[in-house]
C-alpha positions in Angstrom: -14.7 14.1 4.1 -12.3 17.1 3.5 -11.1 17.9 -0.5 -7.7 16.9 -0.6 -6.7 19.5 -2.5 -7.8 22.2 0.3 -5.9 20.8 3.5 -2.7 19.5 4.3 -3.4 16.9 6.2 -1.5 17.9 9.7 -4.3 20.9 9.8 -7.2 17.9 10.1 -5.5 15.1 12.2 -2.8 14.7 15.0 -0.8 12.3 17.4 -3.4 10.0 18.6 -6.4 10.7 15.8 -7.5 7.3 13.5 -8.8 7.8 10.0 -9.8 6.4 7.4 -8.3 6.1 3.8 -9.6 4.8 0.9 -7.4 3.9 -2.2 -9.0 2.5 -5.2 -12.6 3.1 -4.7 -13.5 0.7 -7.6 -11.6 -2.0 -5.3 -12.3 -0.7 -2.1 -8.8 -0.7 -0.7 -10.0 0.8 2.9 -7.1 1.3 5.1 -7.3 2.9 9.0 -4.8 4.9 9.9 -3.4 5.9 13.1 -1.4 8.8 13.6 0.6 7.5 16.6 3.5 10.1 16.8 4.3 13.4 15.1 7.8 14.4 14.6 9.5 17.8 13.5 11.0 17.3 9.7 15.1 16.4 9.6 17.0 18.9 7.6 18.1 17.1 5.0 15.6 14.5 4.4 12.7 14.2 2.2 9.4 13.8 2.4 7.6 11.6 2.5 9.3 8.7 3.6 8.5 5.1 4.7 10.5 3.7 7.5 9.6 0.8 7.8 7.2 -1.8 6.9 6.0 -6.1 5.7 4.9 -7.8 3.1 4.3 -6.6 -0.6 2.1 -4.4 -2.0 -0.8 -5.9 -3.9 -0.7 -5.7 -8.0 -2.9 -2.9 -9.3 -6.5 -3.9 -10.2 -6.1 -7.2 -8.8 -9.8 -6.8 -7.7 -9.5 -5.4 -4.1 -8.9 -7.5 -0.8 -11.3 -10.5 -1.9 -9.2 -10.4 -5.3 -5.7 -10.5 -3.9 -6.9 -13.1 -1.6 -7.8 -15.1 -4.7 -4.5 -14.4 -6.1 -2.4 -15.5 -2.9 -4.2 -18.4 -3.0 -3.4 -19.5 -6.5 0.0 -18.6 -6.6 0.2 -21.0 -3.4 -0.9 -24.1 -5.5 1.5 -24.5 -9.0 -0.6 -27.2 -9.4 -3.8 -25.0 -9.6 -5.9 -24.9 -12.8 -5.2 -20.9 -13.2 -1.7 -20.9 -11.6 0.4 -19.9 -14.9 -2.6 -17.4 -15.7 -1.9 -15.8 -12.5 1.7 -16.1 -12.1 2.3 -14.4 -15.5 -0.4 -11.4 -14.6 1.5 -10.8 -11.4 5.0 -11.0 -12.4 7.6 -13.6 -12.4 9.1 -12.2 -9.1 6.4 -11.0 -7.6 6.5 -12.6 -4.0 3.3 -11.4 -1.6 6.2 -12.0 1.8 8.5 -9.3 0.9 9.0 -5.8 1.6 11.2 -3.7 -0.2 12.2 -0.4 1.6 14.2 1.5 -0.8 11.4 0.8 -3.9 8.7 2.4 -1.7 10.8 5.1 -0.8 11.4 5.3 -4.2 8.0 5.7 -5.6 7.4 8.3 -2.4 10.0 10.1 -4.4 7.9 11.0 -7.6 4.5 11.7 -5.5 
């Protein structure tokens, strides 16, 4: 485990290396990464940037992958006992199937 603060991380991993990441450790949000291709910075562009990706991103402190589980599952039955409940905590338009490229570049923006 390196201190983020100390490394960048293309001084500890490169094209090919898998590592772990883990975001919300109260939730356990454990992600592998694999770094499968590194590429010289365009002039012009900035960093970071997504290119590409699916689905939504889980609501904050929705109680880790058995929790947003839980939640997916609700909000697929209206007719469940804690469906409004959930609904409302997760937003009106919040819809688990889609991606939206230009909000997560977006928040890449103010990191």
């Amino acid at each position: 485990m390196n201190d983020e603060k100390e490394f960048r991380l293309k001084t500890v991993v490169g094209e090919g290396d898998v590592f772990e990441y883990e975001y919300d450790f109260g939730d356990c949000w454990e992600h592998e990464i694999i770094v499968e291709k590194v590429m010289e910075p365009e002039a012009g562009i900035k960093y970071p940037r997504c290119l590409a990706g699916e689905r939504a991103c889980p609501p904050e402190d929705c109680g880790g992958p058995g929790g947003y589980e839980e939640l997916l599952e609700v909000l697929d039955d209206p007719r469940h006992e804690d469906y409004e409940d959930y609904r409302g905590w997760a937003g009106e338009d919040f819809d688990p199937e889609r991606f939206d490229l230009e909000k997560v570049n977006r928040a890449l923006r103010r990191v």
